[in-house]
C-alpha positions as a printed Julia matrix, in Angstrom:
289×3 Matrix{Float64}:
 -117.87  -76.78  -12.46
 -120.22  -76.72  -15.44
 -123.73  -77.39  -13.87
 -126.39  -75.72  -15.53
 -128.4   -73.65  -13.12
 -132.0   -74.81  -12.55
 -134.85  -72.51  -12.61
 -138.02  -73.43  -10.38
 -141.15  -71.82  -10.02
 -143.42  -71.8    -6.73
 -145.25  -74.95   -5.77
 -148.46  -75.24   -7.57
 -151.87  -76.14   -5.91
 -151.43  -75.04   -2.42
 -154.13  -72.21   -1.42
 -152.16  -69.52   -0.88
 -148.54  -68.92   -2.69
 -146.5   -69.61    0.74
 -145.26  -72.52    2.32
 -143.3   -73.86    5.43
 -140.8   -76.8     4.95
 -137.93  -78.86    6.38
 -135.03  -78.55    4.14
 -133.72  -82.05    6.11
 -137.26  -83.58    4.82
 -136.32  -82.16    1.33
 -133.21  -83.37    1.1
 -134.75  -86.65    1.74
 -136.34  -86.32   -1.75
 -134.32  -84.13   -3.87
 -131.13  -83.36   -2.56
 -129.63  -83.78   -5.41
 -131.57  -80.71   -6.95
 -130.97  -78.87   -3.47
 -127.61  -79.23   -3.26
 -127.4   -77.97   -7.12
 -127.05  -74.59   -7.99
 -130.47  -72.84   -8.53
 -132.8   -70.18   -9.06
 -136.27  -69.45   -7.74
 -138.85  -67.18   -8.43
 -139.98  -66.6    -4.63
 -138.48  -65.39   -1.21
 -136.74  -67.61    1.12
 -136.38  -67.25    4.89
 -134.11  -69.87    6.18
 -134.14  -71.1     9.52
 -130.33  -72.74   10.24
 -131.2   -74.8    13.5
 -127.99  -77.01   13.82
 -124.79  -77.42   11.85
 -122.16  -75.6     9.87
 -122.86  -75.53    6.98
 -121.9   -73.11    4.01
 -124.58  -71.77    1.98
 -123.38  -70.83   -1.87
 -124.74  -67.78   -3.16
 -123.14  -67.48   -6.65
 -119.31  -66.93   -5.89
 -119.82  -65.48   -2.53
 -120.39  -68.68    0.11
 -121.73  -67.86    3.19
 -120.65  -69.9     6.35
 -123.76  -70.77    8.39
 -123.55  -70.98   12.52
 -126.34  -73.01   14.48
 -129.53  -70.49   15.1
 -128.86  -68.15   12.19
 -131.31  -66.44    9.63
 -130.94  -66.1     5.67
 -133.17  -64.12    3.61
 -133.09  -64.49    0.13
 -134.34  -62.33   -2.23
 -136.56  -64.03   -5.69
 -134.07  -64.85   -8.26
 -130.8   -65.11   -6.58
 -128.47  -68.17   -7.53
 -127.94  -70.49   -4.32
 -127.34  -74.06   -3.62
 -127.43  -75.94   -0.19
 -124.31  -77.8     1.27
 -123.95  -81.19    0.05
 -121.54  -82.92    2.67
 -122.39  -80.86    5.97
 -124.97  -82.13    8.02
 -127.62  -79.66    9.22
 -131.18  -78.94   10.32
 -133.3   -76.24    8.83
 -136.56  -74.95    7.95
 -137.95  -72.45    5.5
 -140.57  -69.83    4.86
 -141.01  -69.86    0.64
 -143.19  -67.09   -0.14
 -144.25  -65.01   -3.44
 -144.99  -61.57   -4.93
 -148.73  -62.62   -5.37
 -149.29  -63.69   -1.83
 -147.48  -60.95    0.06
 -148.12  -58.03   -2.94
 -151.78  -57.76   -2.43
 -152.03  -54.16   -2.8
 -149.69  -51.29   -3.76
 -148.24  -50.27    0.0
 -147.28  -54.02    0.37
 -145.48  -54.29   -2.75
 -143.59  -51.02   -1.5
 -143.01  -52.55    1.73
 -141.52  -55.8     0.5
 -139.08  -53.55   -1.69
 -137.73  -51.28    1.11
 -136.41  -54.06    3.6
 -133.39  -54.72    4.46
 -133.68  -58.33    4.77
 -134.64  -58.47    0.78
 -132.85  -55.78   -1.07
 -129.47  -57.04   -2.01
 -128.5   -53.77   -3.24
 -125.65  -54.42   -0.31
 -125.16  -57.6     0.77
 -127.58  -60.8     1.6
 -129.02  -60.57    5.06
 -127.28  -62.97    7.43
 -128.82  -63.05   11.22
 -127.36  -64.44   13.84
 -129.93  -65.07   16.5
 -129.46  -64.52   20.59
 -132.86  -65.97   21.67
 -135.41  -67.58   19.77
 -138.52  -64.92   20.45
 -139.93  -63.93   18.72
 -139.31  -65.62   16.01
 -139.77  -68.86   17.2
 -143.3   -67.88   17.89
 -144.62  -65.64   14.94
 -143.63  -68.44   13.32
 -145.31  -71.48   15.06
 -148.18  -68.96   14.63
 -147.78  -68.71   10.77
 -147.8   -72.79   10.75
 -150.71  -73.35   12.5
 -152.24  -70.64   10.75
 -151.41  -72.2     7.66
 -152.67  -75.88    8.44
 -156.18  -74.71    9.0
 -158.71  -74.74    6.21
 -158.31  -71.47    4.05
 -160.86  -68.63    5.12
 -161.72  -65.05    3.55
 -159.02  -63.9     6.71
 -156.53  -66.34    6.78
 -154.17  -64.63    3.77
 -154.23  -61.68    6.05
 -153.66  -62.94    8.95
 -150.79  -64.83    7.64
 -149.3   -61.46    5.96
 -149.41  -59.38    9.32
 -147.57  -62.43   10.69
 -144.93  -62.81    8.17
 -144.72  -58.83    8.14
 -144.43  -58.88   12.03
 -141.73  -61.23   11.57
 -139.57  -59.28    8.39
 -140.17  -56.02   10.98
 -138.54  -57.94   14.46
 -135.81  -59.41   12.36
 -134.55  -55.85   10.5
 -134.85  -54.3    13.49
 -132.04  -56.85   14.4
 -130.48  -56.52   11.71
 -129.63  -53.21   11.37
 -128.0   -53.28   14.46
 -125.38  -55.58   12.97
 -125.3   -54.22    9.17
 -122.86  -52.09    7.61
 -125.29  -49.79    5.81
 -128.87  -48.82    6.17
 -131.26  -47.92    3.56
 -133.12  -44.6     4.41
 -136.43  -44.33    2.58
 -135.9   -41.56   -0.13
 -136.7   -40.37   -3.21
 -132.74  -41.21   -4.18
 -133.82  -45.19   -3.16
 -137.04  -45.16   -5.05
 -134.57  -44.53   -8.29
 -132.08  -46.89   -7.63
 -134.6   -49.46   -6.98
 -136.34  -48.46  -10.33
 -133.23  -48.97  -12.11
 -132.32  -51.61  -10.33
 -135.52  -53.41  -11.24
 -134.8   -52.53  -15.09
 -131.55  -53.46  -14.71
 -132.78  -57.08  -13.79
 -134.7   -57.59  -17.11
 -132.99  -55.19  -19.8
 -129.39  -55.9   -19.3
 -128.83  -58.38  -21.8
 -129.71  -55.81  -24.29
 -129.27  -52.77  -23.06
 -126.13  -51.19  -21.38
 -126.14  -47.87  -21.74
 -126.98  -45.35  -18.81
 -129.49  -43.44  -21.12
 -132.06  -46.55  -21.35
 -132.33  -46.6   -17.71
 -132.58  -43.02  -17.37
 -135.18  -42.63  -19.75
 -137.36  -45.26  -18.5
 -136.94  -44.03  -14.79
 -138.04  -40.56  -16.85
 -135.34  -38.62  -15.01
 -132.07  -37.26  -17.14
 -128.54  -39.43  -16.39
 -127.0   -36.6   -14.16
 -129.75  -37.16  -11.45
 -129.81  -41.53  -12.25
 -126.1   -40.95  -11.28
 -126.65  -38.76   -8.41
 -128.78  -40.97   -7.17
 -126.73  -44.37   -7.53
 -123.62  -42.25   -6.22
 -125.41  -41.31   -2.65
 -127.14  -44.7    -2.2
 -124.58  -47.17   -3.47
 -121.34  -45.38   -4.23
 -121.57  -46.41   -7.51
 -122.11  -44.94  -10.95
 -125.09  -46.69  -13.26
 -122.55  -47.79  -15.42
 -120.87  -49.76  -13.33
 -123.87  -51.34  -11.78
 -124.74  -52.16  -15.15
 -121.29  -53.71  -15.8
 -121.65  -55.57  -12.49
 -124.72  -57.31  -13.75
 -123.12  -57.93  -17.11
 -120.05  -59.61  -15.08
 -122.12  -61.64  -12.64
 -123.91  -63.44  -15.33
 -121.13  -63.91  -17.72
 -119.63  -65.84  -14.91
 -122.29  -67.6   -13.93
 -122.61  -69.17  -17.64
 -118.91  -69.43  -17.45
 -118.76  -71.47  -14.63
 -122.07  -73.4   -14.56
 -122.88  -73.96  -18.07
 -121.4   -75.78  -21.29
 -122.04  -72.89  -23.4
 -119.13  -71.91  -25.76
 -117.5   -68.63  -25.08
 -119.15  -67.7   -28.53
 -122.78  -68.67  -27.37
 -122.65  -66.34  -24.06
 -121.18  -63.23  -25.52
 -124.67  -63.77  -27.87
 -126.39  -64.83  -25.47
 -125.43  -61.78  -23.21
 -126.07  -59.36  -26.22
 -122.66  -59.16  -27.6
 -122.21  -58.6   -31.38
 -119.16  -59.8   -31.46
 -117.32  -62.48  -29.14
 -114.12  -60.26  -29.72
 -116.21  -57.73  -27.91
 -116.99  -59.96  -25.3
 -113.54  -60.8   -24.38
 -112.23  -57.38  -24.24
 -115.25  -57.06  -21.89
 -114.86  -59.49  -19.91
 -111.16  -59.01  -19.39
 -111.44  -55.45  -19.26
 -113.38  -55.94  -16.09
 -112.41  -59.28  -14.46
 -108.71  -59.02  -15.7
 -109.06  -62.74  -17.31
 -110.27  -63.73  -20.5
 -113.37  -65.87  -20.28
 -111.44  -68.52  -21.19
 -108.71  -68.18  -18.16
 -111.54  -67.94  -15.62
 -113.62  -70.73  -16.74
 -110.13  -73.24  -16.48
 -109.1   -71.0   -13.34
 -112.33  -72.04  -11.5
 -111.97  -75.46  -13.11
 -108.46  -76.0   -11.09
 -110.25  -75.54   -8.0
């Protein structure tokens, strides 16, 4: 199992930060990297034309049905399927291109399709349209030569897109986020979260730098996600110790440091505490498979 996870950045050079491709193209030149488990710095939108294959998302694998959609949020863990046979395409896409200006940033953050606060967004497609042809539009747009109107054009397009599928989504999703004052929080925090929780775990960071006191953090957190800030926090803790667990050589004594331990005593009660193994146990358990 230990594979350390690769980190890539967007595709340099190309004139505006978003790109179409055919994964089966790819994998003619770097399967090897594809089928690896990595981490991106951009959005996916994955087009699953034929096959079954399963897509890995860190320990929850997805099993993938001909004519399906999968949005992936930046910075999620994934790797493709290495032995299945399938056809796909992809729209890669960044915070610079699609964050222009303020309201796009704060569009971006409340879909559906990209806030894993739940679960990744998983479409299963009855007809092609309109997909099919926003997004023969977005190619062609995209092959011309750049113009002072063609980022914009391409945005409306993509955002045309986002808006048809979450409108089919949310027919099929357990849970719907509701803009709100509650979900600005939790997506502050959660933001935070993302960067500061190597070295900070304690609700009271968070809450100061979202400037509201715990009690309404937690209220918020509660109402949204049915979860308190500290376990969030010790969700994020968890997900990474595992994924260093079971995809790096690190020592047991590197990641607790590395994860902001003091001690790797503390680490193991940690870990333990919340997985009910000792970091040790779940790296040979996962090893056995």
């Amino acid at each position: 199992m230990s594979n350390n996870i690769i980190h890539y950045d967007f595709k340099s050079g190309l004139p505006l930060e978003i790109e179409i491709v055919d994964i089966r193209e790819l994998y003619k030149q770097a399967k090897e990297s594809l089928t690896s488990l990595h981490r991106a710095d951009f959005y996916h939108i994955i087009w699953f034309e034929e096959g079954f294959p399963t897509h890995n998302l860190d320990f929850k694998p997805i099993d993938i049905k001909p004519n399906s959609l999968l949005f992936l949020p930046k910075g999620i863990v994934h790797s493709f399927d290495a032995e299945v046979p399938f056809k796909a395409k992809a729209i890669l896409f960044t915070d610079a291109f699609f964050g222009q200006q303020a309201d796009d940033i704060q569009f971006l953050r409340q879909r559906l399709l990209f806030n894993d606060l739940f679960e990744v967004a998983h479409l299963q497609l009855t007809t092609p349209d309109p997909y099919a042809s926003i997004w023969k539009l977005i190619t062609e747009e995209l092959a011309r030569e750049k113009d002072s109107n063609q980022a914009i054009i391409v945005k409306n397009l993509l955002s045309s897109f986002l808006l048809y599928a979450e409108r089919a989504f949310k027919s099929q999703a357990k849970k719907e986020l509701q803009p709100s004052q509650d979900l600005q929080l939790v997506l502050r925090f959660r933001d935070l979260l993302e960067v500061n929780f190597k070295t900070h775990k304690l609700v009271s960071y968070y809450a100061q730098h979202c400037y509201v006191t715990e009690k309404k953090l937690n209220a918020a957190t509660s109402r949204i996600l049915g979860k308190t800030p500290k376990q969030l926090i010790d969700e994020r803790v968890l997900l990474e110790a595992k994924r260093l667990l079971a995809y790096s050589k690190e020592t047991v004594k590197e990641i607790s440091f590395s994860l902001g331990f003091e001690e790797p005593t503390n680490f193991i009660k940690y870990f333990k505490k919340h997985s009910k193994l000792r970091p040790v146990e779940f790296r040979v358990q996962l090893n056995a498979v």
